[in-house]
C-alpha positions as a printed Julia matrix, in Angstrom:
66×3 Matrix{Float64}:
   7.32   -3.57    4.9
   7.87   -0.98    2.35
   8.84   -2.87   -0.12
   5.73   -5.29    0.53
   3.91   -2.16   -0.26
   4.96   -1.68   -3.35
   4.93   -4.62   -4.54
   0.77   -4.69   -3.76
   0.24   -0.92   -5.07
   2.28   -2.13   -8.66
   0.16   -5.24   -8.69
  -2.95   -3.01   -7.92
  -2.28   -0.1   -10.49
  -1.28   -2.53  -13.24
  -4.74   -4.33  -12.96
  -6.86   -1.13  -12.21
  -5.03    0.4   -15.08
  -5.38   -2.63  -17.88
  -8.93   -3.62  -16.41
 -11.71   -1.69  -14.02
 -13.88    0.75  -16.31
 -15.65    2.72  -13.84
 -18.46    4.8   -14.9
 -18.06    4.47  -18.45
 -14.63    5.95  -17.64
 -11.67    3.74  -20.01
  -8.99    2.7   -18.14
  -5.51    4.31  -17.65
  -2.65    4.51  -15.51
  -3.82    7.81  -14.14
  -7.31    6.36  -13.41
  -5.33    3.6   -11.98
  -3.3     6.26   -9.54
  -6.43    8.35   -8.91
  -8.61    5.16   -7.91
  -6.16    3.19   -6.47
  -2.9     4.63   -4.45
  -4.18    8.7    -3.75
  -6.6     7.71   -1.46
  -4.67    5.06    0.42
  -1.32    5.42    0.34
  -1.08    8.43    3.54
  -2.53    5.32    5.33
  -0.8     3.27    4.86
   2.49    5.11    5.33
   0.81    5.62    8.46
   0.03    1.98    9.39
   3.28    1.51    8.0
   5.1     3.67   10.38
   2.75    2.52   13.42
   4.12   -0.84   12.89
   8.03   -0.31   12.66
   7.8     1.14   15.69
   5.58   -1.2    17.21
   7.58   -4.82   16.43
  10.71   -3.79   17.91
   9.01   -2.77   21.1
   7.04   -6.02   21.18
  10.78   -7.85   20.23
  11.84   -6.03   23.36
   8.79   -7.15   25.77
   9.34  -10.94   24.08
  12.99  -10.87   24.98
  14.06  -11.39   21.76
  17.28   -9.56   20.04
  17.27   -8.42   16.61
């Protein structure tokens, strides 16, 4: 799941960073970061963490082994 992550913030920064102008602003990689992962990324850790504790529990109730 992590690694899914990262893959989706890399793909995000790259295009916030080469494309979105907002406010008149040019774009950058720190633009990019400030737009793009510093508001979301202690959610998704979050959501992250919610759910690798939550699909071994389900594997559990389905009766299913690693």
């Amino acid at each position: 799941m992590l690694a899914g992550l990262l893959v989706i913030y890399s793909a995000g920064v790259t295009w916030l960073g080469l494309f979105a102008r907002t406010g008149g602003a040019t774009p950058g990689v720190s633009a990019a970061f400030s737009a793009g992962v510093y508001p979301f990324i202690a959610p998704d850790l979050i959501k992250l963490a919610i759910a690798a504790g939550f699909v071994p529990a389900l594997w559990r109730l389905l009766g299913r082994s690693h």
